[in-house]
PyMOL Python script that loads the backbone (N, CA, C, O; Angstrom):
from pymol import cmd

cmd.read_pdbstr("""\
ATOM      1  N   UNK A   1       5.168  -1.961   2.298  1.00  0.00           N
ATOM      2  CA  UNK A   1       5.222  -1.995   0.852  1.00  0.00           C
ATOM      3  C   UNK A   1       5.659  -0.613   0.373  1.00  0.00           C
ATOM      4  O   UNK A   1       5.301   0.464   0.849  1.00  0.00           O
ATOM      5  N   UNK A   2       6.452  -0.813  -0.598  1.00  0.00           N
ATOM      6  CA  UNK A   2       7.158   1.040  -0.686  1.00  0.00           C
ATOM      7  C   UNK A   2       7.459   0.116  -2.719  1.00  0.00           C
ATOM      8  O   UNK A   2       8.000  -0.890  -3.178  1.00  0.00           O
ATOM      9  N   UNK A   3       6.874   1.024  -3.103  1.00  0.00           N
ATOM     10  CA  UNK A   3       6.901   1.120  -4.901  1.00  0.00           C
ATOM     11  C   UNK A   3       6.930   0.212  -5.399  1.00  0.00           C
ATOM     12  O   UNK A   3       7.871  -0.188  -6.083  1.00  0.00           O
ATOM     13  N   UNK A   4       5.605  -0.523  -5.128  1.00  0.00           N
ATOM     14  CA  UNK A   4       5.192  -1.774  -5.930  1.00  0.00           C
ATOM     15  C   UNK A   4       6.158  -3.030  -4.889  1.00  0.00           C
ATOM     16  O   UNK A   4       5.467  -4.048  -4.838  1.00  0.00           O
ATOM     17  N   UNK A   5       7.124  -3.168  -4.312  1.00  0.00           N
ATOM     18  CA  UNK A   5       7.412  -3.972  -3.378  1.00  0.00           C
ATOM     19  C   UNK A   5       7.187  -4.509  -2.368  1.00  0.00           C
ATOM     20  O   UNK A   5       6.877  -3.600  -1.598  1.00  0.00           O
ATOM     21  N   UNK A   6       7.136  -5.542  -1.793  1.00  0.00           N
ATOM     22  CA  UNK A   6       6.588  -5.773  -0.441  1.00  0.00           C
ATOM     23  C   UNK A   6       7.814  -6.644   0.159  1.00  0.00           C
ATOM     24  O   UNK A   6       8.394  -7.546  -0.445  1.00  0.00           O
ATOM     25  N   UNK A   7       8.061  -6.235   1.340  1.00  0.00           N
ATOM     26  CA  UNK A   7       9.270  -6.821   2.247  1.00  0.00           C
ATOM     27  C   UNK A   7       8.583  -7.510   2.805  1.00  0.00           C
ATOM     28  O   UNK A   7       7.454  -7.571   3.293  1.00  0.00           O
ATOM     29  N   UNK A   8       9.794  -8.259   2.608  1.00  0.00           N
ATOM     30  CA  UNK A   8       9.461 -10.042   4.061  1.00  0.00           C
ATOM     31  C   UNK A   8      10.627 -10.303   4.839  1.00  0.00           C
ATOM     32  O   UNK A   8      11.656 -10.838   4.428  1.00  0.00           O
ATOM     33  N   UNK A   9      10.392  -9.883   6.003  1.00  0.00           N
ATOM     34  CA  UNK A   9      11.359  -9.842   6.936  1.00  0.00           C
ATOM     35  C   UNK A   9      11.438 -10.984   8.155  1.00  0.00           C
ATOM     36  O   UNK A   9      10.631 -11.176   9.065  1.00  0.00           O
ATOM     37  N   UNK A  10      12.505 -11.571   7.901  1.00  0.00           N
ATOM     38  CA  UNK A  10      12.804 -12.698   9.494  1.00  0.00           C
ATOM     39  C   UNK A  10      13.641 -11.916   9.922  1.00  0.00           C
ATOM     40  O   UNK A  10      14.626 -11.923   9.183  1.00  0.00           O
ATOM     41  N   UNK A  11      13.777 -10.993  11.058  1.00  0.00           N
ATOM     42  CA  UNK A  11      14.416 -10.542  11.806  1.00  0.00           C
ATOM     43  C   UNK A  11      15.624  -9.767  10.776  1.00  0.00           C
ATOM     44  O   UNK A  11      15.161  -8.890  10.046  1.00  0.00           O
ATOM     45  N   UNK A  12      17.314 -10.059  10.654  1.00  0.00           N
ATOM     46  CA  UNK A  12      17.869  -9.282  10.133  1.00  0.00           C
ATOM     47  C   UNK A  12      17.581  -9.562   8.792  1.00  0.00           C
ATOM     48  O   UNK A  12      17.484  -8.655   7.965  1.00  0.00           O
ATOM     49  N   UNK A  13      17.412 -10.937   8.464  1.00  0.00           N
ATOM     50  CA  UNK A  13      17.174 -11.540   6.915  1.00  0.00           C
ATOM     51  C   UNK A  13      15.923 -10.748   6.144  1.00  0.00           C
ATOM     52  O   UNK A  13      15.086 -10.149   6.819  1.00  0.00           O
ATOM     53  N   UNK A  14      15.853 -10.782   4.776  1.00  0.00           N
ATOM     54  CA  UNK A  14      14.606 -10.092   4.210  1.00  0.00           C
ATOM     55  C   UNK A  14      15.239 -10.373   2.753  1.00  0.00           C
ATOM     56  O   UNK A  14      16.421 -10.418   2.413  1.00  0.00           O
ATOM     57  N   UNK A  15      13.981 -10.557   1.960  1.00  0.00           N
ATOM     58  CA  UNK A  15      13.958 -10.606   1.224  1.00  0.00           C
ATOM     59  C   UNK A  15      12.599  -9.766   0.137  1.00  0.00           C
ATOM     60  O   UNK A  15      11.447  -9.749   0.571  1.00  0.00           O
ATOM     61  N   UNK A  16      12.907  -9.163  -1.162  1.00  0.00           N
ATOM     62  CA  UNK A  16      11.333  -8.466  -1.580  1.00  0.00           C
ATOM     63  C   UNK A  16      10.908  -9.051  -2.972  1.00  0.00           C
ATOM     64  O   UNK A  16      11.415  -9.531  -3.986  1.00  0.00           O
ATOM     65  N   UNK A  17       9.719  -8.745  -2.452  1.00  0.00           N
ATOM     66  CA  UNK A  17       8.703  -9.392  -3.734  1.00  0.00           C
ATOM     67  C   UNK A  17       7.899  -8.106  -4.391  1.00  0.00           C
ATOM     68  O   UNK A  17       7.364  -7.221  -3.723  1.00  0.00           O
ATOM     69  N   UNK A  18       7.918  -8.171  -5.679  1.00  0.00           N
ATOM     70  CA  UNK A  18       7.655  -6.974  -6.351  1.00  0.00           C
ATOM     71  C   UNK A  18       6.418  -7.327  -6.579  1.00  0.00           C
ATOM     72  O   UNK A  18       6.259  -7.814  -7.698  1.00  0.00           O
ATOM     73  N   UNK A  19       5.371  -7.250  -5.847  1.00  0.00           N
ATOM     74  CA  UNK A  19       3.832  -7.318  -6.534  1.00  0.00           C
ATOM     75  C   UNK A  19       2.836  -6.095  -7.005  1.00  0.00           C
ATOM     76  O   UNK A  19       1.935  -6.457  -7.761  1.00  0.00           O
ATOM     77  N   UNK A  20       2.864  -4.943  -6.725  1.00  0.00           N
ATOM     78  CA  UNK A  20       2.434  -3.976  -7.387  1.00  0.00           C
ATOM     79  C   UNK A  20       2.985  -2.811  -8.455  1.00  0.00           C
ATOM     80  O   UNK A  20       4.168  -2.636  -8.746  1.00  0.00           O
ATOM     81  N   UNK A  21       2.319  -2.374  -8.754  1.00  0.00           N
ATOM     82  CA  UNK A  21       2.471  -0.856  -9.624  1.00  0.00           C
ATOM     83  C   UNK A  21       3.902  -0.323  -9.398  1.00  0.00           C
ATOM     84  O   UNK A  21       3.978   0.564  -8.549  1.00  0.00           O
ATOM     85  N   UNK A  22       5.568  -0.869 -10.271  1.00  0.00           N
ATOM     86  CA  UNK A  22       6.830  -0.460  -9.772  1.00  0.00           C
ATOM     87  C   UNK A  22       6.705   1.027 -10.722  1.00  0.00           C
ATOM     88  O   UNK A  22       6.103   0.901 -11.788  1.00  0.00           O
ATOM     89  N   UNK A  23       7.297   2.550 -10.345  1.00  0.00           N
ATOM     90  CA  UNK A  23       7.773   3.362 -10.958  1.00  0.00           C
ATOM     91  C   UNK A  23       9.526   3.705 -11.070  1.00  0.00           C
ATOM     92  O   UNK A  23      10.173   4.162 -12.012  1.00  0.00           O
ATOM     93  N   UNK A  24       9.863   3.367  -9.991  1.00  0.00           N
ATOM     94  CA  UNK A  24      11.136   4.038  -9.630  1.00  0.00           C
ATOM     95  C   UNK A  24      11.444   5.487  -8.770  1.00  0.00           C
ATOM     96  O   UNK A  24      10.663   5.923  -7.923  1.00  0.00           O
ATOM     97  N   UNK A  25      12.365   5.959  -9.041  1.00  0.00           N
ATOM     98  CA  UNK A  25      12.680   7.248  -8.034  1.00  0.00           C
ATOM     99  C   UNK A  25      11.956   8.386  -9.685  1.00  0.00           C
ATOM    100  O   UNK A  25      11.836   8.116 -10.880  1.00  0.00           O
ATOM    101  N   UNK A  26      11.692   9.460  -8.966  1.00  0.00           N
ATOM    102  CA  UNK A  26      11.181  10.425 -10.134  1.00  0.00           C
ATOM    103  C   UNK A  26      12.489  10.717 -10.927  1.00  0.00           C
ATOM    104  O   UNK A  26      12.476  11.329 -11.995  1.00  0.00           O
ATOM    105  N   UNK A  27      13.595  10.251 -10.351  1.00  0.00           N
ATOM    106  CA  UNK A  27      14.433  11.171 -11.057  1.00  0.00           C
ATOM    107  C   UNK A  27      15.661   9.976 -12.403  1.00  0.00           C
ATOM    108  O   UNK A  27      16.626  10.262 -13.111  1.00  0.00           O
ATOM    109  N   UNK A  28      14.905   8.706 -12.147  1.00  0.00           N
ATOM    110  CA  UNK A  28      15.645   7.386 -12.814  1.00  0.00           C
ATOM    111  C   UNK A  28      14.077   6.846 -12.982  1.00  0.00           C
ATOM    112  O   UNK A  28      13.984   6.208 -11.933  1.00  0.00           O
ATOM    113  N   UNK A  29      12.940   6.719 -13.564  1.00  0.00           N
ATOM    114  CA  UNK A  29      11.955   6.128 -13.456  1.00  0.00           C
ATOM    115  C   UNK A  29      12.079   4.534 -14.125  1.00  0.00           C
ATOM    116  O   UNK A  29      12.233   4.461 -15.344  1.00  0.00           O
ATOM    117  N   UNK A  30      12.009   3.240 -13.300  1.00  0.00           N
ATOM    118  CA  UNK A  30      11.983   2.345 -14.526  1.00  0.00           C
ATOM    119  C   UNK A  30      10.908   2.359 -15.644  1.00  0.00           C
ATOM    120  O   UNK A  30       9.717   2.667 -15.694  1.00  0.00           O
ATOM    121  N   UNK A  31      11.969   1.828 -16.645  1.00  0.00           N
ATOM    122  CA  UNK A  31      11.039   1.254 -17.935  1.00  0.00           C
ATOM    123  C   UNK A  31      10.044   0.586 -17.599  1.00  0.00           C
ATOM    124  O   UNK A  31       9.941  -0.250 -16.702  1.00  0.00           O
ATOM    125  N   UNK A  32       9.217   0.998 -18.407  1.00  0.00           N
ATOM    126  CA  UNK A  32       7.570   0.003 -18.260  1.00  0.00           C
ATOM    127  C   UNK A  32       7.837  -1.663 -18.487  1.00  0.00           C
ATOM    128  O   UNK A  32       7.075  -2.508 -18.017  1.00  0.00           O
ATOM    129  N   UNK A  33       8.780  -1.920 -19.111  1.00  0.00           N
ATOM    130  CA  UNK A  33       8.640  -3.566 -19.895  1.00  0.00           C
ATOM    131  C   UNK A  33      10.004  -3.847 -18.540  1.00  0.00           C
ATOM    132  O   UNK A  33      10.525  -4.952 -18.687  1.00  0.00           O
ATOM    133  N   UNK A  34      10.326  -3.397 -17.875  1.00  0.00           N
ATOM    134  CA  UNK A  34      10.955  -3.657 -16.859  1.00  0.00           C
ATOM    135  C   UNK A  34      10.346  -3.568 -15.359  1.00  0.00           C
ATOM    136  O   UNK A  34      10.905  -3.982 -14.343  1.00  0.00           O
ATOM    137  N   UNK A  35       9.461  -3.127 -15.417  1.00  0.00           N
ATOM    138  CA  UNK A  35       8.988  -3.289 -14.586  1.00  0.00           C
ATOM    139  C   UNK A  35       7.798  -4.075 -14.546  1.00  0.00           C
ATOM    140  O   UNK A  35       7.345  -4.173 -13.405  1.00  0.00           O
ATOM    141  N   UNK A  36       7.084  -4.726 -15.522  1.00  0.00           N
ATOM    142  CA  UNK A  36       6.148  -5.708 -16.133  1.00  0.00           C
ATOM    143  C   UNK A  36       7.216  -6.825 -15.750  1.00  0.00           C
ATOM    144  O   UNK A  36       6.861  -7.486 -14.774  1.00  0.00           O
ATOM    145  N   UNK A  37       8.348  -7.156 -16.256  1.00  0.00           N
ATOM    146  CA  UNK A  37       9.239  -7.971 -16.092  1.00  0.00           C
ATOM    147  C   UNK A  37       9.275  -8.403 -14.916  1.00  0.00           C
ATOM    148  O   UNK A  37       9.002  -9.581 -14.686  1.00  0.00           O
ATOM    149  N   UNK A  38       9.663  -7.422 -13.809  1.00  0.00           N
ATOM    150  CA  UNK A  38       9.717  -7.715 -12.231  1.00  0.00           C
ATOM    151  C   UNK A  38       8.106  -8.259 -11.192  1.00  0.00           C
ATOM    152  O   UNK A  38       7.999  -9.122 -10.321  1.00  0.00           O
ATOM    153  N   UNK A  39       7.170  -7.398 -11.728  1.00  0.00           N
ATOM    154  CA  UNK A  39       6.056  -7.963 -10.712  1.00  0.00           C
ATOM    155  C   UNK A  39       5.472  -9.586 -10.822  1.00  0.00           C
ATOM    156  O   UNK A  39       5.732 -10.330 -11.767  1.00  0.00           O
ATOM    157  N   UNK A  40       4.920  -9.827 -10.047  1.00  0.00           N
ATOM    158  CA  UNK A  40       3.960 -11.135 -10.046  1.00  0.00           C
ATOM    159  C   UNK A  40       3.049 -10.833 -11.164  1.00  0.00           C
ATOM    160  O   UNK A  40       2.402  -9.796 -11.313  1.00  0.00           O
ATOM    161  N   UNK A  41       3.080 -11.966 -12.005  1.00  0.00           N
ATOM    162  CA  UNK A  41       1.972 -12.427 -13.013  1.00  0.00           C
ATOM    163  C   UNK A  41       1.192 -13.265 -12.751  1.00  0.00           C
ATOM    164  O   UNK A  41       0.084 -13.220 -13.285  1.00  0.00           O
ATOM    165  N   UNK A  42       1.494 -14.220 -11.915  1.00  0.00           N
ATOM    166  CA  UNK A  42       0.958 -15.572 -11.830  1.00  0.00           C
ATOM    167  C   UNK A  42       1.451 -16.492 -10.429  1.00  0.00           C
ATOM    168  O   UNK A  42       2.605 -16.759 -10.092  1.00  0.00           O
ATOM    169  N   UNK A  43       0.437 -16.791  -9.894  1.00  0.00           N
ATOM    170  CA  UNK A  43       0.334 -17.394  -8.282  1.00  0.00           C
ATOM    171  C   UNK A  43      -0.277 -19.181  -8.668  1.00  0.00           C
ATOM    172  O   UNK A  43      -1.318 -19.593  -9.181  1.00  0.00           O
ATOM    173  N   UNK A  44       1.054 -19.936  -8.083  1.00  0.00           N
ATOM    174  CA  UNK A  44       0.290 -21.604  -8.686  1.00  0.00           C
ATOM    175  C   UNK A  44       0.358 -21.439  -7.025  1.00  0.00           C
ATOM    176  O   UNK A  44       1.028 -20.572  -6.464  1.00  0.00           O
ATOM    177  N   UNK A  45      -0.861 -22.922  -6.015  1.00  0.00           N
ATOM    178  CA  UNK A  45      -0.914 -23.578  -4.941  1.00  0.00           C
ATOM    179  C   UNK A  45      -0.732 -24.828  -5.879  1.00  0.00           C
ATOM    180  O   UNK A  45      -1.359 -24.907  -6.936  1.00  0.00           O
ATOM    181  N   UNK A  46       0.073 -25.723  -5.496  1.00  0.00           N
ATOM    182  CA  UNK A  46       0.380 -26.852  -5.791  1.00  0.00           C
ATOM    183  C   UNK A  46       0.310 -27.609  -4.747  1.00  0.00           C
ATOM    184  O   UNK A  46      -0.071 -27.232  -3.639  1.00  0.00           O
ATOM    185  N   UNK A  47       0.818 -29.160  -5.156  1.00  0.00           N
ATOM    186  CA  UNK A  47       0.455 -30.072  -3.872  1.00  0.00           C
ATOM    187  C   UNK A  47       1.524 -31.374  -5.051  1.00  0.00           C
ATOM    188  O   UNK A  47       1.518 -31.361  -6.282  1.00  0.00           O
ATOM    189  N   UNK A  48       2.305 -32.334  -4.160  1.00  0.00           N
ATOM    190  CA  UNK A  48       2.807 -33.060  -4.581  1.00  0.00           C
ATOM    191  C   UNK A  48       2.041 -34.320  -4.027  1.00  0.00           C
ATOM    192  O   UNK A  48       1.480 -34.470  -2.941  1.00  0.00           O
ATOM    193  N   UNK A  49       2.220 -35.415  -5.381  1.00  0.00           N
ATOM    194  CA  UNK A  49       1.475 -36.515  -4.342  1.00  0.00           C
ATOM    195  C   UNK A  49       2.222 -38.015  -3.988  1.00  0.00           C
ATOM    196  O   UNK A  49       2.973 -38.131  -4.957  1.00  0.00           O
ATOM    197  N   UNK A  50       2.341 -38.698  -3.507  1.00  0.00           N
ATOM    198  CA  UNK A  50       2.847 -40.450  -3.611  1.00  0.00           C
ATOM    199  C   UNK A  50       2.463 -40.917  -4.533  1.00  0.00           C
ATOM    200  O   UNK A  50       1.650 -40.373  -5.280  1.00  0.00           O
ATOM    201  N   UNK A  51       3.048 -42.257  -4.735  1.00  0.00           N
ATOM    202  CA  UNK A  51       2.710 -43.133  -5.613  1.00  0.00           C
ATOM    203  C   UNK A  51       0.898 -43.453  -5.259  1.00  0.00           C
ATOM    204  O   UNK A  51      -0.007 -43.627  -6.075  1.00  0.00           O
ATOM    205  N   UNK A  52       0.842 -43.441  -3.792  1.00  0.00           N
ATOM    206  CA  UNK A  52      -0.966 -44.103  -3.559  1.00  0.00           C
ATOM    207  C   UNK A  52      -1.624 -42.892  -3.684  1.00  0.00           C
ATOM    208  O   UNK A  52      -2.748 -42.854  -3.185  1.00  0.00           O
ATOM    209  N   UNK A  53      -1.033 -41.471  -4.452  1.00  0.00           N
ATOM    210  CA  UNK A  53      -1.867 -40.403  -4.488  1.00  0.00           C
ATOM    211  C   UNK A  53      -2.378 -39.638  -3.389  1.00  0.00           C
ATOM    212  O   UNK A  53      -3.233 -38.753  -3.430  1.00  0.00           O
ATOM    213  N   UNK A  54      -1.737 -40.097  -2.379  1.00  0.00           N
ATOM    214  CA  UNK A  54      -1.705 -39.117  -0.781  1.00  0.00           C
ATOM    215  C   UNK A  54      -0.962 -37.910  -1.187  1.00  0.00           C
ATOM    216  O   UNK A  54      -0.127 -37.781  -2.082  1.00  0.00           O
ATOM    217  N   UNK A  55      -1.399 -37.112  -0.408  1.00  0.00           N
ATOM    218  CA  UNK A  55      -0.219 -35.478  -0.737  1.00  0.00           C
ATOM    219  C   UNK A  55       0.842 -35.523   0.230  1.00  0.00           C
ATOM    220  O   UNK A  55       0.534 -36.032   1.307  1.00  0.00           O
ATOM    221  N   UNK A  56       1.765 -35.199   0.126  1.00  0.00           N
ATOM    222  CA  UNK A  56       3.244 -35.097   0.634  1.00  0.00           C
ATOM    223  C   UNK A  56       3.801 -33.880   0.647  1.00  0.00           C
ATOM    224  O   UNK A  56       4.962 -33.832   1.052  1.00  0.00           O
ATOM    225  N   UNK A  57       3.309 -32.928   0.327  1.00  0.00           N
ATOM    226  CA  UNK A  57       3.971 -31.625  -0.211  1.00  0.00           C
ATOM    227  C   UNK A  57       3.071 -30.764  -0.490  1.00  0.00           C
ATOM    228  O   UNK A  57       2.074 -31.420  -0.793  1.00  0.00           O
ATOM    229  N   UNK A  58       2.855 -29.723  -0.560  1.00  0.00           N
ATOM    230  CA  UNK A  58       1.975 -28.233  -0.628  1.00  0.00           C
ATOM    231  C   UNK A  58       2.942 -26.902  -0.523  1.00  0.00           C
ATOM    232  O   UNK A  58       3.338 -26.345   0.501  1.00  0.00           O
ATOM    233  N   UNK A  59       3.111 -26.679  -1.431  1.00  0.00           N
ATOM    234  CA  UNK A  59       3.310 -25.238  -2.069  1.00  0.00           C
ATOM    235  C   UNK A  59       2.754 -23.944  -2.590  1.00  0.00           C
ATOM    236  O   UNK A  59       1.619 -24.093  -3.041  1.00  0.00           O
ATOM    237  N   UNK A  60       3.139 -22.924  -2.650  1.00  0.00           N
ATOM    238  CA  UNK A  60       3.117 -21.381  -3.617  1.00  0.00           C
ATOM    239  C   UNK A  60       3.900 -21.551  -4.310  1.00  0.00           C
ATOM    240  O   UNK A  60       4.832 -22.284  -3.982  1.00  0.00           O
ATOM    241  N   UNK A  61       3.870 -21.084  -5.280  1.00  0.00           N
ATOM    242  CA  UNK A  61       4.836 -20.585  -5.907  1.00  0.00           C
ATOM    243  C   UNK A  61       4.674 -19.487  -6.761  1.00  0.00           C
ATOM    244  O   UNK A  61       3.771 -19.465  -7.596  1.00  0.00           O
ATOM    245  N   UNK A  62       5.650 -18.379  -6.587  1.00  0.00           N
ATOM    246  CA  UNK A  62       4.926 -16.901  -7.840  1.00  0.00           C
ATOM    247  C   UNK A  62       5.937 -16.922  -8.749  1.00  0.00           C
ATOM    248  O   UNK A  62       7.074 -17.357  -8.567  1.00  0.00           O
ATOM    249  N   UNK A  63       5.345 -16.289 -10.032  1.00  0.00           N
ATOM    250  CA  UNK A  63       6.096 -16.498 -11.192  1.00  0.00           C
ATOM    251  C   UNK A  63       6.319 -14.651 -11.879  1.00  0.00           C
ATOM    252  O   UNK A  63       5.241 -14.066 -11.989  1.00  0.00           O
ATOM    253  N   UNK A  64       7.443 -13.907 -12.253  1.00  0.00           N
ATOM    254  CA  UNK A  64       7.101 -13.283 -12.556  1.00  0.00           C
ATOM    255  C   UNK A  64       6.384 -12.574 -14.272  1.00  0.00           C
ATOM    256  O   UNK A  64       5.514 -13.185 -14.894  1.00  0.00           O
ATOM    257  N   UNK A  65       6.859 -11.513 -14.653  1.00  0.00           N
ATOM    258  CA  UNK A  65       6.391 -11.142 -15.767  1.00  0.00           C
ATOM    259  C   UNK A  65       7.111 -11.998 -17.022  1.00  0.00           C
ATOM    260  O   UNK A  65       6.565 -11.793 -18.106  1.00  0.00           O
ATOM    261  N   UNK A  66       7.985 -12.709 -17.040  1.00  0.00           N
ATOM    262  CA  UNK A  66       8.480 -13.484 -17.967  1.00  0.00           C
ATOM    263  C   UNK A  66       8.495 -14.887 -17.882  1.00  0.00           C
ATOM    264  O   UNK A  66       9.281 -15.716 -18.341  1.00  0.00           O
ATOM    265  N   UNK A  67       7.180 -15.022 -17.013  1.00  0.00           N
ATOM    266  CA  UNK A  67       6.898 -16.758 -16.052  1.00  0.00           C
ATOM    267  C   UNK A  67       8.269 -17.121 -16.064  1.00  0.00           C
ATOM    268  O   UNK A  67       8.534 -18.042 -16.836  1.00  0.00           O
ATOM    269  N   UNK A  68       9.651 -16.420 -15.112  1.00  0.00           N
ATOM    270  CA  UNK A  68      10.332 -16.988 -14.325  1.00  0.00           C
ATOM    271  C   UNK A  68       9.787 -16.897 -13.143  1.00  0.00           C
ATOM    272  O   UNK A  68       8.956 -16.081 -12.745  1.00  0.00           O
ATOM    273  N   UNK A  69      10.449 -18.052 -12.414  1.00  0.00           N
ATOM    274  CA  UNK A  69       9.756 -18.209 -10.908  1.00  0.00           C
ATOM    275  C   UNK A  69      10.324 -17.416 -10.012  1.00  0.00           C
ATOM    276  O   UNK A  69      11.513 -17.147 -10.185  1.00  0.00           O
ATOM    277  N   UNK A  70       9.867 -17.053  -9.261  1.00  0.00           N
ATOM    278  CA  UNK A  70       9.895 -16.067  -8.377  1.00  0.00           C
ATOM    279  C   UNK A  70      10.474 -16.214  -6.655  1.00  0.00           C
ATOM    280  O   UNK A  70      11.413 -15.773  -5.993  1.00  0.00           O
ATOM    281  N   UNK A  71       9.167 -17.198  -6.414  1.00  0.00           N
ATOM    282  CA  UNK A  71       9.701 -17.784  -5.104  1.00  0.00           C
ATOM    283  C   UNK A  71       8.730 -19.085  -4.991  1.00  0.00           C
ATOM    284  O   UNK A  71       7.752 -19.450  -5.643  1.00  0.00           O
ATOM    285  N   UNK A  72       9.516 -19.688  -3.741  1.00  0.00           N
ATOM    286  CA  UNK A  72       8.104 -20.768  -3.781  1.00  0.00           C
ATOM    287  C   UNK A  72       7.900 -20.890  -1.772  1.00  0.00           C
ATOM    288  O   UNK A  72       8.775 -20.919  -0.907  1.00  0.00           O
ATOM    289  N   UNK A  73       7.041 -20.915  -1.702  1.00  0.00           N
ATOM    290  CA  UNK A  73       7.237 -20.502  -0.145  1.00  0.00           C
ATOM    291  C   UNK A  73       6.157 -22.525   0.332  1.00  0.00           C
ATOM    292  O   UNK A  73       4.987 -22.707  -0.004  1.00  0.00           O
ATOM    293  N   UNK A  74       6.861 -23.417   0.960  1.00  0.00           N
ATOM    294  CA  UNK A  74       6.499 -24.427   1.272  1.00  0.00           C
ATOM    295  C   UNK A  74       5.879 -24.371   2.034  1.00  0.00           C
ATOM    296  O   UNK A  74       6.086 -23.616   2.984  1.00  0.00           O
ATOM    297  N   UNK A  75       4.624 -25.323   1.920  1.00  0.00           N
ATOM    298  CA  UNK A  75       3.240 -25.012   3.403  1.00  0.00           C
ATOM    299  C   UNK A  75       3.489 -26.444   3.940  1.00  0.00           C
ATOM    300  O   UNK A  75       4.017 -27.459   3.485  1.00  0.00           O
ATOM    301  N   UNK A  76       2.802 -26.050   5.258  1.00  0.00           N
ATOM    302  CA  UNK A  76       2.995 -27.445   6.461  1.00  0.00           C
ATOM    303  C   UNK A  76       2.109 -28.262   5.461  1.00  0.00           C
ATOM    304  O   UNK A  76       1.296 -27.766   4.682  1.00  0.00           O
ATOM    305  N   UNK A  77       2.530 -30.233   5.672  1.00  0.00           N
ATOM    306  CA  UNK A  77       1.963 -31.009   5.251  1.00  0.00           C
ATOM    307  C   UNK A  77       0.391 -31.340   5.938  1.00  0.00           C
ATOM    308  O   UNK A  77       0.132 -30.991   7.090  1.00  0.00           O
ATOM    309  N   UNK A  78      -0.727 -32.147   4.954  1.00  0.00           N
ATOM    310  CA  UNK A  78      -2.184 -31.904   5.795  1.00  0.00           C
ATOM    311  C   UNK A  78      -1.794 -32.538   6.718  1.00  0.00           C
ATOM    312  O   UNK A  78      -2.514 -32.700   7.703  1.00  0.00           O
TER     313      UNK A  78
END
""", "prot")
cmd.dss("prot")
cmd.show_as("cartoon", "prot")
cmd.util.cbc("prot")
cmd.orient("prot")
């Protein structure tokens, strides 16, 4: 985790998720309402169900500071 970011790495692939305290470099600092903008606000676990109300589906999903979504990372079915 390096300035409010956290890397997620599959081998060469990666992708980052901004969940803490972002400043910037000392010498370009981001804006506060920009960087409110970028972190996680909000963490849903969801679950999709069938018509007979069995679950089929289980999810994350994070949303950031402007509840756009963020990512949604799919969990194994029960």
């Amino acid at each position: 985790m390096l300035d409010g970011y956290l890397t997620v790495a599959f081998g060469v692939s990666h992708f980052h998720l901004c969940i803490g305290p972002h400043k910037g470099p000392p010498n370009d600092p981001t804006p506060e309402a920009l960087a409110d903008h970028r972190r996680t606000a909000r963490a849903e676990l969801y679950r999709r169900l069938d018509k007979s109300g069995a679950p089929v589906s289980w999810g994350l999903r994070l949303f950031n500071g402007h509840d756009e979504q963020q990512t949604t990372v799919l969990l194994p079915n029960p």
